[in-house]
Structure formats: structure tokens, C-alpha cells
mmCIF file of the N, C-alpha and C atoms, coordinates in Angstrom:
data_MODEL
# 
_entry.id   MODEL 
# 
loop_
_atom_site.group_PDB 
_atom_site.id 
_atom_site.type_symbol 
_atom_site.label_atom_id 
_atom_site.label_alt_id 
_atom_site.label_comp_id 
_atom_site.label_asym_id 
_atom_site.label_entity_id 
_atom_site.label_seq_id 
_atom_site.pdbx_PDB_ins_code 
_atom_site.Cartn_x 
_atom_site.Cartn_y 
_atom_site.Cartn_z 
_atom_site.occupancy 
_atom_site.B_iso_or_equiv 
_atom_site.pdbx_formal_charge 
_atom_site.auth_seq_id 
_atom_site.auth_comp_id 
_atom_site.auth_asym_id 
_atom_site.auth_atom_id 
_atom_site.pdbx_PDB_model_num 
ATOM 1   N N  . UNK A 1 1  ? -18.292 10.075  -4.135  1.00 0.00 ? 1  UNK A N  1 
ATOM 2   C CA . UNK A 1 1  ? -17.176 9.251   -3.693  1.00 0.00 ? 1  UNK A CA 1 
ATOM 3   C C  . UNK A 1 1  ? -15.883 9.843   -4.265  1.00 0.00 ? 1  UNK A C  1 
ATOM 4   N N  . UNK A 1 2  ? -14.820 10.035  -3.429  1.00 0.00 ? 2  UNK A N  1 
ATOM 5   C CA . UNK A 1 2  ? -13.938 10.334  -3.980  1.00 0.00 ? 2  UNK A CA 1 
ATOM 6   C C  . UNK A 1 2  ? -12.881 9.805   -4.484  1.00 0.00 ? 2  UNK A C  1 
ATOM 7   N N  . UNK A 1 3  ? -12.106 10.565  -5.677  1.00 0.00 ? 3  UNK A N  1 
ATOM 8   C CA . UNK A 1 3  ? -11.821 9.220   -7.248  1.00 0.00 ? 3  UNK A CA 1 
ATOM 9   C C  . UNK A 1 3  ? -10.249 8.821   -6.088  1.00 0.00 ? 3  UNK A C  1 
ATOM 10  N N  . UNK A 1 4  ? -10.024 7.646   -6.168  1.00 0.00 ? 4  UNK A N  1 
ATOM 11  C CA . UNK A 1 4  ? -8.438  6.739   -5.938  1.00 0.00 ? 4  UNK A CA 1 
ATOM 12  C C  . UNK A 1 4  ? -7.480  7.096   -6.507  1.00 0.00 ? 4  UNK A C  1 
ATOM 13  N N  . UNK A 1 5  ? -6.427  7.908   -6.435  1.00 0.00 ? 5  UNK A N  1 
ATOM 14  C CA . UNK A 1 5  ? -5.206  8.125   -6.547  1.00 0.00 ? 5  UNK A CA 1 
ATOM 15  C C  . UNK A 1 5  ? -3.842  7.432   -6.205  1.00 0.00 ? 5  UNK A C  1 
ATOM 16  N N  . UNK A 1 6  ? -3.509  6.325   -6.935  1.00 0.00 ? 6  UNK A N  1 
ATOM 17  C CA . UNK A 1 6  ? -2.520  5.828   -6.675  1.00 0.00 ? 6  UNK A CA 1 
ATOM 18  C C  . UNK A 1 6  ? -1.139  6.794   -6.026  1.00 0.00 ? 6  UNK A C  1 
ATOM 19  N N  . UNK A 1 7  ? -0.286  6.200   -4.792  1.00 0.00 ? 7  UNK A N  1 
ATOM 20  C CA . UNK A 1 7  ? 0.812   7.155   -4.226  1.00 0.00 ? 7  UNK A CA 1 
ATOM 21  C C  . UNK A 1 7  ? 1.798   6.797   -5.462  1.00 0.00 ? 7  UNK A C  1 
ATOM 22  N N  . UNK A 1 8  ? 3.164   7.338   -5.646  1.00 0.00 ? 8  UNK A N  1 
ATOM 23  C CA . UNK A 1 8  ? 3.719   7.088   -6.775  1.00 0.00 ? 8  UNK A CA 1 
ATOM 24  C C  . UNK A 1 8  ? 4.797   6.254   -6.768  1.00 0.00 ? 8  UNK A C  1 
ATOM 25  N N  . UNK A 1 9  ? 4.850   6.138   -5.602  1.00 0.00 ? 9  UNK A N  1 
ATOM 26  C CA . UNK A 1 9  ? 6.178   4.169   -5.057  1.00 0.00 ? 9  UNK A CA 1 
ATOM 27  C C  . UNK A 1 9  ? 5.160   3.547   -4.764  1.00 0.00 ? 9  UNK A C  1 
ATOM 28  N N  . UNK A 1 10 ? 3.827   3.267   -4.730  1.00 0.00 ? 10 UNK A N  1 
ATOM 29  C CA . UNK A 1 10 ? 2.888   2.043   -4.949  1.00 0.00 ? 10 UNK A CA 1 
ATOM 30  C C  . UNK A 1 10 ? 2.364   1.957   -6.264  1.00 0.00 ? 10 UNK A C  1 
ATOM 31  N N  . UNK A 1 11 ? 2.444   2.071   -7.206  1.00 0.00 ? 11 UNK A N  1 
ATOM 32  C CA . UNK A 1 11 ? 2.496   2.185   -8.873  1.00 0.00 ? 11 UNK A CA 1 
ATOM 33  C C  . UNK A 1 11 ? 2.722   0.922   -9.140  1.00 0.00 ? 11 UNK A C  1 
ATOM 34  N N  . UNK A 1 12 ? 3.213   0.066   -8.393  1.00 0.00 ? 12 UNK A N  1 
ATOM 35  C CA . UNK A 1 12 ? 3.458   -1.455  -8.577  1.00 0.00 ? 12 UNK A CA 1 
ATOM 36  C C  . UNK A 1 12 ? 1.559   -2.215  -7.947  1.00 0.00 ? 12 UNK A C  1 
ATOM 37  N N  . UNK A 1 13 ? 1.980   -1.963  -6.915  1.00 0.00 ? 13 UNK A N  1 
ATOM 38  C CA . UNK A 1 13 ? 0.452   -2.287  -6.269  1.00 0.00 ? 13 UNK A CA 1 
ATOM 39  C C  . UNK A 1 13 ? -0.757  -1.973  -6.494  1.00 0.00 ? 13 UNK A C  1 
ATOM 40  N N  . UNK A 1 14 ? -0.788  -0.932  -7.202  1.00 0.00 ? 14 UNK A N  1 
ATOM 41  C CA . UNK A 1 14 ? -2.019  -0.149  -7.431  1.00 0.00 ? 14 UNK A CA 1 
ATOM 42  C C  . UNK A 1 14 ? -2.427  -0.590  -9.697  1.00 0.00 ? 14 UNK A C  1 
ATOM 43  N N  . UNK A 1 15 ? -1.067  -0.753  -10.324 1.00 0.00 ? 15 UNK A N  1 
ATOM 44  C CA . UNK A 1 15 ? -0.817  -1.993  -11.431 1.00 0.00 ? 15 UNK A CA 1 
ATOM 45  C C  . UNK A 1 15 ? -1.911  -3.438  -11.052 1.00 0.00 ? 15 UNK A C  1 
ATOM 46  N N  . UNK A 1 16 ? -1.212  -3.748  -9.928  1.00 0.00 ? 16 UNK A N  1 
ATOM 47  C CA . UNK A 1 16 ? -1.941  -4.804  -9.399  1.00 0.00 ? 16 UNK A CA 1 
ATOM 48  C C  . UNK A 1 16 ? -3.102  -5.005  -9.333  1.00 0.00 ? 16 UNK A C  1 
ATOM 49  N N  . UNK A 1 17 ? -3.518  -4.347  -8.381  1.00 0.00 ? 17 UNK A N  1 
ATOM 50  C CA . UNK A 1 17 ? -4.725  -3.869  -8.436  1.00 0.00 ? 17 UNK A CA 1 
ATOM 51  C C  . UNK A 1 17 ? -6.181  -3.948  -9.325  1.00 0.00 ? 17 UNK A C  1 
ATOM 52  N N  . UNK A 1 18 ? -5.828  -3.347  -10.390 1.00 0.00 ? 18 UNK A N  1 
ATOM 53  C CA . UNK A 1 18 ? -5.957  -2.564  -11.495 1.00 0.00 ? 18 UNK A CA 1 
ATOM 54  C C  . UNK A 1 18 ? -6.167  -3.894  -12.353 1.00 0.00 ? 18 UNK A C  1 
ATOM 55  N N  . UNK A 1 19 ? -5.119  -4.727  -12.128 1.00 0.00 ? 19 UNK A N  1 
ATOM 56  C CA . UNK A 1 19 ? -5.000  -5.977  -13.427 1.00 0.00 ? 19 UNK A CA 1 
ATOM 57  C C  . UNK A 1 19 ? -6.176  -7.242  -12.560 1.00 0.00 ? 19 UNK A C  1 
ATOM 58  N N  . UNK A 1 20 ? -6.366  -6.973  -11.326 1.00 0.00 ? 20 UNK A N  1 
ATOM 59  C CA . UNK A 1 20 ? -6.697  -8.384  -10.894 1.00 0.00 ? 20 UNK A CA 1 
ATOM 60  C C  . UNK A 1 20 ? -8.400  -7.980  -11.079 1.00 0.00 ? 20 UNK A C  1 
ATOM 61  N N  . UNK A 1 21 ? -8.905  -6.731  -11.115 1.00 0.00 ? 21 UNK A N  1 
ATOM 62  C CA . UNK A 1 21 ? -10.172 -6.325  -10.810 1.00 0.00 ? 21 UNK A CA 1 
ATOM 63  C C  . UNK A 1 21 ? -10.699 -5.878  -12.267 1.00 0.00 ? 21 UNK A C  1 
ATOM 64  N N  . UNK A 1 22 ? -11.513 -6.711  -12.818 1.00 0.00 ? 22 UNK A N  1 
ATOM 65  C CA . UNK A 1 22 ? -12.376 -6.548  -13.905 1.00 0.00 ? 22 UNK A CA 1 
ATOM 66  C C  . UNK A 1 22 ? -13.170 -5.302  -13.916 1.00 0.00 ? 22 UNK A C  1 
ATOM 67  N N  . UNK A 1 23 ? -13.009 -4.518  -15.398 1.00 0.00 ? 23 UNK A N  1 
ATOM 68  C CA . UNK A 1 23 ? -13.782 -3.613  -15.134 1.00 0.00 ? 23 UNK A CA 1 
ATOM 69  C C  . UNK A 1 23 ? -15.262 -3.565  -15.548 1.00 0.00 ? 23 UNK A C  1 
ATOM 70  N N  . UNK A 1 24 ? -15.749 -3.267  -14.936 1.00 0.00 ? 24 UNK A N  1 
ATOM 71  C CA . UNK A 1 24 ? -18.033 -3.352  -15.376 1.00 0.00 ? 24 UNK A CA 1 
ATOM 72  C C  . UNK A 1 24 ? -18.632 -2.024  -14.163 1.00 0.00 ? 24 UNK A C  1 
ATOM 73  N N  . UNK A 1 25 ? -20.023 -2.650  -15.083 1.00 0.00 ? 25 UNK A N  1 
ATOM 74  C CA . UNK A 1 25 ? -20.734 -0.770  -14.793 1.00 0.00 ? 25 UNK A CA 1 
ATOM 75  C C  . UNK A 1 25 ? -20.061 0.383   -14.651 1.00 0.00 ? 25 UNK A C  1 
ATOM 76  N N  . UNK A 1 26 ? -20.186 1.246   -13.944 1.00 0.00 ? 26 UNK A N  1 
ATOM 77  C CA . UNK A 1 26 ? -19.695 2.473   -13.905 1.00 0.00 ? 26 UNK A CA 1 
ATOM 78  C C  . UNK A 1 26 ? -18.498 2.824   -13.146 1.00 0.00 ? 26 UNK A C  1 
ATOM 79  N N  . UNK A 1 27 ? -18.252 4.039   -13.851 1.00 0.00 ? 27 UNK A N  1 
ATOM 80  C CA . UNK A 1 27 ? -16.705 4.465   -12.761 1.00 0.00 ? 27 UNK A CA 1 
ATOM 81  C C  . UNK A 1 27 ? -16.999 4.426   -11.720 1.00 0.00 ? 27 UNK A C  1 
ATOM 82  N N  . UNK A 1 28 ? -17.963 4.891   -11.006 1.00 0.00 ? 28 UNK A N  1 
ATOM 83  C CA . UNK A 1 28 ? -18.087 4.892   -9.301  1.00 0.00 ? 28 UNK A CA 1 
ATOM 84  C C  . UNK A 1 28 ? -17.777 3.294   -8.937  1.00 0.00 ? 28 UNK A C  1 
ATOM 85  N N  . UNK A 1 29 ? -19.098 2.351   -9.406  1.00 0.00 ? 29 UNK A N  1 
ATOM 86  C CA . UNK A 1 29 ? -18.964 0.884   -9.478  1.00 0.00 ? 29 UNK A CA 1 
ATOM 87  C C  . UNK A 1 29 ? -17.215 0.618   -9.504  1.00 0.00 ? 29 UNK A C  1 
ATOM 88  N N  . UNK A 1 30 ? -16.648 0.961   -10.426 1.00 0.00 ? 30 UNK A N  1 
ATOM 89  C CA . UNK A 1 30 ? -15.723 0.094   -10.762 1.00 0.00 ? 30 UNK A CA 1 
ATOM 90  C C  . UNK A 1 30 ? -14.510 0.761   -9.715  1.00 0.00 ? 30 UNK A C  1 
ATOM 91  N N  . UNK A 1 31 ? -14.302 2.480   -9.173  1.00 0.00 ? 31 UNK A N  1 
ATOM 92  C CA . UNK A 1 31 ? -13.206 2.241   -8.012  1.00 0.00 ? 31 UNK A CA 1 
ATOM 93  C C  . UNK A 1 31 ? -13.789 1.512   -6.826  1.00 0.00 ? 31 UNK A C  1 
ATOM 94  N N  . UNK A 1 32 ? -15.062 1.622   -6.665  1.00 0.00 ? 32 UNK A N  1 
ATOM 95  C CA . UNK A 1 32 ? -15.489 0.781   -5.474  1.00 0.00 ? 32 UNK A CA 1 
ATOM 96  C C  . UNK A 1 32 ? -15.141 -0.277  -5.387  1.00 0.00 ? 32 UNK A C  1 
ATOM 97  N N  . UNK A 1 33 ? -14.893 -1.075  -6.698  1.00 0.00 ? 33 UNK A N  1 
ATOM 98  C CA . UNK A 1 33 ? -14.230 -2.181  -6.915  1.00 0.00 ? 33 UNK A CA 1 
ATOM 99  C C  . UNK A 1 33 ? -12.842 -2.551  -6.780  1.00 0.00 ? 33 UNK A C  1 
ATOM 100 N N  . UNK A 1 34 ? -12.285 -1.329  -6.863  1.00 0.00 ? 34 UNK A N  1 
ATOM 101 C CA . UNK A 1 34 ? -10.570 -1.297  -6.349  1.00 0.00 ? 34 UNK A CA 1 
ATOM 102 C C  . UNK A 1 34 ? -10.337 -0.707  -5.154  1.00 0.00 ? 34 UNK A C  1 
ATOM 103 N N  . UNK A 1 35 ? -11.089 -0.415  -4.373  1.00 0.00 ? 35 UNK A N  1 
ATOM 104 C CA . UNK A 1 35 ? -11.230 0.116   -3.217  1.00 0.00 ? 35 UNK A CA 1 
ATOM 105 C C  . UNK A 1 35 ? -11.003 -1.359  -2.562  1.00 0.00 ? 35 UNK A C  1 
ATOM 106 N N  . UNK A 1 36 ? -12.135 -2.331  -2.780  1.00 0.00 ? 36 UNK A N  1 
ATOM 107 C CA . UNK A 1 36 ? -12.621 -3.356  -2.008  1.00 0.00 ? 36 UNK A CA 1 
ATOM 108 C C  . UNK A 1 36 ? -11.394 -4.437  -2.273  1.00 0.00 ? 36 UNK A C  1 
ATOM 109 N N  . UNK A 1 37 ? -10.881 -4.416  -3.609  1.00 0.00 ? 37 UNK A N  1 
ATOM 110 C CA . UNK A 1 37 ? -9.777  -5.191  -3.855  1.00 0.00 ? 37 UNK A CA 1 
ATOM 111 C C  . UNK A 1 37 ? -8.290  -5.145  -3.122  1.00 0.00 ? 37 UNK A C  1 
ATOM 112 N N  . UNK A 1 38 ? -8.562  -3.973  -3.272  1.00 0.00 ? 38 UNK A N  1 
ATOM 113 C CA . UNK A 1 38 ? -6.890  -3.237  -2.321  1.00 0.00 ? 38 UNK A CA 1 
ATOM 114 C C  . UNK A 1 38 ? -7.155  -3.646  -0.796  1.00 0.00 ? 38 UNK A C  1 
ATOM 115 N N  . UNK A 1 39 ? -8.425  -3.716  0.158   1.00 0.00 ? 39 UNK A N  1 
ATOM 116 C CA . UNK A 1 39 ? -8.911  -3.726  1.078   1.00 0.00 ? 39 UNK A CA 1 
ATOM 117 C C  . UNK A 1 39 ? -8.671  -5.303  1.275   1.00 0.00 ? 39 UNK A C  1 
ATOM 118 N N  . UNK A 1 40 ? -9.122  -6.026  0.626   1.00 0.00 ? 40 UNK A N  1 
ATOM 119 C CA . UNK A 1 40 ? -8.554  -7.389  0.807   1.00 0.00 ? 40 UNK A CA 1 
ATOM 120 C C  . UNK A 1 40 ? -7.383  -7.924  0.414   1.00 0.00 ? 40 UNK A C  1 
ATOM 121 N N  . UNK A 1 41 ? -6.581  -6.995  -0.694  1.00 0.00 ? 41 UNK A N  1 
ATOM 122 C CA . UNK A 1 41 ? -4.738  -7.598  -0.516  1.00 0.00 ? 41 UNK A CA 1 
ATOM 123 C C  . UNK A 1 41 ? -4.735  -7.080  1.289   1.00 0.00 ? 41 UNK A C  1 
ATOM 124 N N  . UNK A 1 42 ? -5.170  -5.814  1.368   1.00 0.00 ? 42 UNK A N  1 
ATOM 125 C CA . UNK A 1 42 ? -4.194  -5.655  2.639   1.00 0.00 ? 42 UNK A CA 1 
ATOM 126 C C  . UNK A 1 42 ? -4.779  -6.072  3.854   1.00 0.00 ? 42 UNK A C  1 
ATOM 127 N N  . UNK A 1 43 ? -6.320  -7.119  3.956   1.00 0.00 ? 43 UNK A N  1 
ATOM 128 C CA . UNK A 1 43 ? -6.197  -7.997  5.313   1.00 0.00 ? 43 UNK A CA 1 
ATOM 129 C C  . UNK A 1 43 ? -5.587  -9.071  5.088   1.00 0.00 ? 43 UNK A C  1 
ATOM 130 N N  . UNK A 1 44 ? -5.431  -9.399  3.428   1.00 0.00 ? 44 UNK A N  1 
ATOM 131 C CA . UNK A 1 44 ? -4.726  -11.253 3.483   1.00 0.00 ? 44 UNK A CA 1 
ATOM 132 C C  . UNK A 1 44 ? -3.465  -10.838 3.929   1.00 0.00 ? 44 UNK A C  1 
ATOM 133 N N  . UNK A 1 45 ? -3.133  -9.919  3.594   1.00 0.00 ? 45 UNK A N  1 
ATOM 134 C CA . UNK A 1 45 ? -0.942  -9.842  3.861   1.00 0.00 ? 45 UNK A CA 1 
ATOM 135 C C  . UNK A 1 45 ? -1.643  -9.821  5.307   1.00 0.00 ? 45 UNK A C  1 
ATOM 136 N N  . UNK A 1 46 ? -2.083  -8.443  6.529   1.00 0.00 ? 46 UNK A N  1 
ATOM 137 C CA . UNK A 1 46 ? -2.239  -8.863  7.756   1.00 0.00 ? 46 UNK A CA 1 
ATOM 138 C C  . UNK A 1 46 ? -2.139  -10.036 8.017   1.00 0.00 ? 46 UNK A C  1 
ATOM 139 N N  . UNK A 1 47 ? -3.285  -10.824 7.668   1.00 0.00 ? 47 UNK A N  1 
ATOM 140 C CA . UNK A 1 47 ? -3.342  -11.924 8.015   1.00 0.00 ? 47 UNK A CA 1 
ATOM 141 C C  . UNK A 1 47 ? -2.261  -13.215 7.978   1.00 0.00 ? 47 UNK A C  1 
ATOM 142 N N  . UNK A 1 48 ? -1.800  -12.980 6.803   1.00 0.00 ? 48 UNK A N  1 
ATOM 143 C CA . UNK A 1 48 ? -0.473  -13.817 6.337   1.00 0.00 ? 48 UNK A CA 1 
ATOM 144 C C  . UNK A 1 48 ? -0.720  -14.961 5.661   1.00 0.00 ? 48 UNK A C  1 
ATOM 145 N N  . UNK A 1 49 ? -2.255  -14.661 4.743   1.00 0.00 ? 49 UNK A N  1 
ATOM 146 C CA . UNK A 1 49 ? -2.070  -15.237 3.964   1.00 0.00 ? 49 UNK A CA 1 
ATOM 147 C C  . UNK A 1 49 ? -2.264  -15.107 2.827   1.00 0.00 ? 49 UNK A C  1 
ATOM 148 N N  . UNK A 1 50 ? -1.371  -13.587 2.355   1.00 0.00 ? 50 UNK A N  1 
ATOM 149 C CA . UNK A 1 50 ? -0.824  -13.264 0.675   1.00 0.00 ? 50 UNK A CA 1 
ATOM 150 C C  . UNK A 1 50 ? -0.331  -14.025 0.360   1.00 0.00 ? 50 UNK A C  1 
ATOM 151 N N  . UNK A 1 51 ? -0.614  -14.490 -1.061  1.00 0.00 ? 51 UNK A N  1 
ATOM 152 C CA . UNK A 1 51 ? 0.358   -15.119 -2.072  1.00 0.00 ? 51 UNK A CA 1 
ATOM 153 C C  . UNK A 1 51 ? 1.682   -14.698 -1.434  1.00 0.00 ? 51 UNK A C  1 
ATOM 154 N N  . UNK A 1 52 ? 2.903   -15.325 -1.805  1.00 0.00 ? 52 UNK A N  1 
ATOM 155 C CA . UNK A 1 52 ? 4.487   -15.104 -1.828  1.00 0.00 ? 52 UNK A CA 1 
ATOM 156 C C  . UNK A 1 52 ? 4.394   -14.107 -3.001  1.00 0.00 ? 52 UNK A C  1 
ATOM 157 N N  . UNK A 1 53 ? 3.657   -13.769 -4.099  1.00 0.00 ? 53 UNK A N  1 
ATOM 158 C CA . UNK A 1 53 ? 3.782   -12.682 -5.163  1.00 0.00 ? 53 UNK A CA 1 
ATOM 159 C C  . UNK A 1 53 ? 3.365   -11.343 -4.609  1.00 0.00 ? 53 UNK A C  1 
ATOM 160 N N  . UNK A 1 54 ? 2.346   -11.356 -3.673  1.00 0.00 ? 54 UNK A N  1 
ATOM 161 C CA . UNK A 1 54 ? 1.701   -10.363 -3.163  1.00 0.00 ? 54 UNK A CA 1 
ATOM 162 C C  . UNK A 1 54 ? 2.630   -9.641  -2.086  1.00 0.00 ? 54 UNK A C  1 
ATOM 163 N N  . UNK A 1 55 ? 2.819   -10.697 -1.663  1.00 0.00 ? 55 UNK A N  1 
ATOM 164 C CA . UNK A 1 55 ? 3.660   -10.759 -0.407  1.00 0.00 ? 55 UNK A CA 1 
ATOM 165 C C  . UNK A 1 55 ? 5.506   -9.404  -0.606  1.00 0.00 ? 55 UNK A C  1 
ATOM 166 N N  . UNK A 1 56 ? 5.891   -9.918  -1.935  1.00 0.00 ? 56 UNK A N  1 
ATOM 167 C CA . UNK A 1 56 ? 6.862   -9.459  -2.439  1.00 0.00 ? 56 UNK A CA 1 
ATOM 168 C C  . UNK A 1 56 ? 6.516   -7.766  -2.945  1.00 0.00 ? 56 UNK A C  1 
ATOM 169 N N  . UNK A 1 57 ? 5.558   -7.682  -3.465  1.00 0.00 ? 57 UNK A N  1 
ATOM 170 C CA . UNK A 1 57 ? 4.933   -6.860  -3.833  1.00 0.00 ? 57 UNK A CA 1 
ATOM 171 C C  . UNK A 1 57 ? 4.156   -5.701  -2.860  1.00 0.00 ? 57 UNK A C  1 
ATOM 172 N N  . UNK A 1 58 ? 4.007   -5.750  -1.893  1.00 0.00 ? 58 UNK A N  1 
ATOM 173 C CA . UNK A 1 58 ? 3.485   -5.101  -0.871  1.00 0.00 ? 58 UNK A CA 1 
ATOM 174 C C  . UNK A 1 58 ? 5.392   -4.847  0.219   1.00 0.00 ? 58 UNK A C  1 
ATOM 175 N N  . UNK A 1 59 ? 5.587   -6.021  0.168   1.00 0.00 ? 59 UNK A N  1 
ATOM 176 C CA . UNK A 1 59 ? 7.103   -5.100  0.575   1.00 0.00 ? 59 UNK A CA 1 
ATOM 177 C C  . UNK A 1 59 ? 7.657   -4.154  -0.158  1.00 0.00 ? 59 UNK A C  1 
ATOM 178 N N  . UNK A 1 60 ? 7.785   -4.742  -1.429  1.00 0.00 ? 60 UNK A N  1 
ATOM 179 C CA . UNK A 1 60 ? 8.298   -3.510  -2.154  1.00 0.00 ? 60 UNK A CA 1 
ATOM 180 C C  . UNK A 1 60 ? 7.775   -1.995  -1.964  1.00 0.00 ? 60 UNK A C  1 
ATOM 181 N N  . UNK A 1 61 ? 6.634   -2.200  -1.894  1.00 0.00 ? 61 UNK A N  1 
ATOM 182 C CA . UNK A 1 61 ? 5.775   -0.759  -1.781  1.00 0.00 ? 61 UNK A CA 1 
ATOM 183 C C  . UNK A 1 61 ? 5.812   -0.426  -0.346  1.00 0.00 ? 61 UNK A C  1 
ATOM 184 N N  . UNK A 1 62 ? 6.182   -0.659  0.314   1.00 0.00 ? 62 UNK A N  1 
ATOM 185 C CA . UNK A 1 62 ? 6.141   -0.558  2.169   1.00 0.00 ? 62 UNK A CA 1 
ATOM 186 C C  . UNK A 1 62 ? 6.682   1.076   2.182   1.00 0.00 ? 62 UNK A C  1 
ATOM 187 N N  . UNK A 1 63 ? 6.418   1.408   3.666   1.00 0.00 ? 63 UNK A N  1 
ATOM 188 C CA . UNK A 1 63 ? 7.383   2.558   3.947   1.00 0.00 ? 63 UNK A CA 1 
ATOM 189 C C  . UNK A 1 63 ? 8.165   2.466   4.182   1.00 0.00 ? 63 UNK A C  1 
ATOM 190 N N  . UNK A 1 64 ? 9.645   2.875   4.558   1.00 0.00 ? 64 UNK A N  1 
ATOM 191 C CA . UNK A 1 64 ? 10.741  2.685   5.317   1.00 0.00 ? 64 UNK A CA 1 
ATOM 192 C C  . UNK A 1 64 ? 10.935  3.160   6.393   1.00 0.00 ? 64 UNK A C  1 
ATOM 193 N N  . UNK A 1 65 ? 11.207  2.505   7.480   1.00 0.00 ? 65 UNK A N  1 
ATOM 194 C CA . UNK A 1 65 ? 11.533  2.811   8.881   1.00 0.00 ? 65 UNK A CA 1 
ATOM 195 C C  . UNK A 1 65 ? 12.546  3.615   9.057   1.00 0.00 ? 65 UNK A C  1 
ATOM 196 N N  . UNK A 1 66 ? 12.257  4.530   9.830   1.00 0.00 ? 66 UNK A N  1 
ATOM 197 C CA . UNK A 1 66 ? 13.296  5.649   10.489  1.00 0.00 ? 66 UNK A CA 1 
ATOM 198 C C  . UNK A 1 66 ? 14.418  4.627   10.660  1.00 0.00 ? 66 UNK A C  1 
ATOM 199 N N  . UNK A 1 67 ? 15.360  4.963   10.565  1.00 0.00 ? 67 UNK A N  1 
ATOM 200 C CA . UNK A 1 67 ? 16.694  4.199   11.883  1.00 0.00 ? 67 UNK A CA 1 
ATOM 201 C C  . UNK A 1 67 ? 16.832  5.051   13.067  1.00 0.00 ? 67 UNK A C  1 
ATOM 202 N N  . UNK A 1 68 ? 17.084  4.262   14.265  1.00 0.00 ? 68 UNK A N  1 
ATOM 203 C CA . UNK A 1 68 ? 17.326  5.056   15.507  1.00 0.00 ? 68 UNK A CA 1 
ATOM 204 C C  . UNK A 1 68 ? 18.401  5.944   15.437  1.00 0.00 ? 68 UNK A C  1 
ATOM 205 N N  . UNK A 1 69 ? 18.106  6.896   16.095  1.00 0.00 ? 69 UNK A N  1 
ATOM 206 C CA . UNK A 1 69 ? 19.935  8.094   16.063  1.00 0.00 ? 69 UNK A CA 1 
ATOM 207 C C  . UNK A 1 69 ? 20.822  7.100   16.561  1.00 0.00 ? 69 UNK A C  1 
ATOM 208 N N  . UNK A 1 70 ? 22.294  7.616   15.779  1.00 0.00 ? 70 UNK A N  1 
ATOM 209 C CA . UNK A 1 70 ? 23.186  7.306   16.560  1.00 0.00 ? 70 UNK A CA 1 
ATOM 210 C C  . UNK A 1 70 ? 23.916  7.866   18.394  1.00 0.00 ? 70 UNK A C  1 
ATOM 211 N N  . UNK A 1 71 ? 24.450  7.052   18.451  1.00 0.00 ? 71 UNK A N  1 
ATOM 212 C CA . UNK A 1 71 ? 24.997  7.103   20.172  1.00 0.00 ? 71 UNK A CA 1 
ATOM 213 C C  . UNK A 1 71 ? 25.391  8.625   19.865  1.00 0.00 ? 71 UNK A C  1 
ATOM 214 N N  . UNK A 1 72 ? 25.263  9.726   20.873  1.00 0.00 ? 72 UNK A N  1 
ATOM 215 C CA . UNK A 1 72 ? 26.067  11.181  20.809  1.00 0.00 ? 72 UNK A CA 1 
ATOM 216 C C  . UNK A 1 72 ? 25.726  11.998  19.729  1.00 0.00 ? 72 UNK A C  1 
ATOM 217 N N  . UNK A 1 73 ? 24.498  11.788  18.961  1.00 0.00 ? 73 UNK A N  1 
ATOM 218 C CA . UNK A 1 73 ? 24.016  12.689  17.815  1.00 0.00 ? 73 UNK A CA 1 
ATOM 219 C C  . UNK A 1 73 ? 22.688  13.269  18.931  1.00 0.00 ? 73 UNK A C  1 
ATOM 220 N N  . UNK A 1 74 ? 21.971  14.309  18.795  1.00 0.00 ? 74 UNK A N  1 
ATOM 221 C CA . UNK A 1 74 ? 21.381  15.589  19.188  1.00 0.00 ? 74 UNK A CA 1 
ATOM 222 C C  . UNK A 1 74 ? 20.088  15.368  18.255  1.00 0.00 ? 74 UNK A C  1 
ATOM 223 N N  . UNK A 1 75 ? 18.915  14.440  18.624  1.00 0.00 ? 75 UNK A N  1 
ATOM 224 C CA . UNK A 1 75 ? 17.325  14.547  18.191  1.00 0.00 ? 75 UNK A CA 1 
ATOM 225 C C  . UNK A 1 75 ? 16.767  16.399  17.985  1.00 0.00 ? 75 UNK A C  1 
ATOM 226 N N  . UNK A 1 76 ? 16.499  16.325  17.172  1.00 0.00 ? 76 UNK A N  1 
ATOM 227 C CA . UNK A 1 76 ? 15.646  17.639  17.565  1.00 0.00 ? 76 UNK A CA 1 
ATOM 228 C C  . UNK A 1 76 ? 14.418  18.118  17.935  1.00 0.00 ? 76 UNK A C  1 
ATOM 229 N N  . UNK A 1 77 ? 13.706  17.304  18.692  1.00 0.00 ? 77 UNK A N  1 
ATOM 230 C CA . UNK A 1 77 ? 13.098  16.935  19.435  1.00 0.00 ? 77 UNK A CA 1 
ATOM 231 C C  . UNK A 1 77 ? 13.217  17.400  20.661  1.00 0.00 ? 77 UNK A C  1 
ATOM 232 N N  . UNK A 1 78 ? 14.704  17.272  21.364  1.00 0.00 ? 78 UNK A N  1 
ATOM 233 C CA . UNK A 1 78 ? 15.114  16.975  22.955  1.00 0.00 ? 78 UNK A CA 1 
ATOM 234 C C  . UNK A 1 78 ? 16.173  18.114  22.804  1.00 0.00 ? 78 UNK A C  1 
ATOM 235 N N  . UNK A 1 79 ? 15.681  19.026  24.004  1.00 0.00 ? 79 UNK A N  1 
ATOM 236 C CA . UNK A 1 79 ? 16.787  20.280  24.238  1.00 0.00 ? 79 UNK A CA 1 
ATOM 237 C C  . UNK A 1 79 ? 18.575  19.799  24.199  1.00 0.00 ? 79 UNK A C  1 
ATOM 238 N N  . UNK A 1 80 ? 19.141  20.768  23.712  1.00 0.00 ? 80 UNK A N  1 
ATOM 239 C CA . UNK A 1 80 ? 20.637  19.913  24.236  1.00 0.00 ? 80 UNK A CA 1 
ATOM 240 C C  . UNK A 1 80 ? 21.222  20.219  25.391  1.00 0.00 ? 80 UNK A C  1 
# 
């Protein structure tokens, strides 16, 4: 199994994580255990029903959305 590497702007979530999930038996046992934990913060937020702590906490760690180009700026993507 391969070991869980927290990303390094989820360091809050992966804290989390970490604090809510008791550790027992073995290392494999125990990321399987933060595997499964992280797996259920992120169907309760889907779902919508994270805590308001969780809730705050998983925004924080979010990605950020592109913004659309502006009017008369040149994608580079699309010939000019």
C-alpha cells in the first residue's frame, strides 16, 4: 500500500485528520485508517453534512478557481 503524503496547503486537513483517528496496530492498519477517515470528511462535506468546523476547514484547503480572461486579452489556447 502506498504510504499518504499530505499536499502542503492541506497541512490543516491532513492535522485533522491525523488528530481525529486513533492510532492502533500497524502502520499499514493505521494509514488505512486515515485513508478511510479523509474518505468520509470528504462524502459528509459532499453531502453537506460537515460540521461548520469541517466545513471551514476543507474551504480553507480547497483549490482556487481560474478567473475567466478578461474582455480583449488573447487565451493561449485560441490562435490570434
Amino acid at each position: 500500500m502506498p504510504r499518504l503524503r499530505p499536499r502542503p496547503r492541506a497541512t490543516a486537513t491532513w492535522q485533522h485528520i491525523k488528530a481525529i483517528t486513533a492510532r492502533h496496530g500497524d502502520r499499514d492498519a493505521h494509514e488505512a485508517d486515515l485513508a478511510d477517515a479523509l474518505d468520509q470528511l470528504m462524502r459528509r462535506a459532499h453531502a453537506g453534512t460537515a460540521t461548520p468546523g469541517e466545513q471551514r476547514l476543507l474551504t480553507r484547503t480547497a483549490p482556487l478557481k481560474t478567473p475567466p480572461a478578461a474582455a480583449g486579452t488573447h487565451s493561449l489556447h485560441q490562435p490570434t
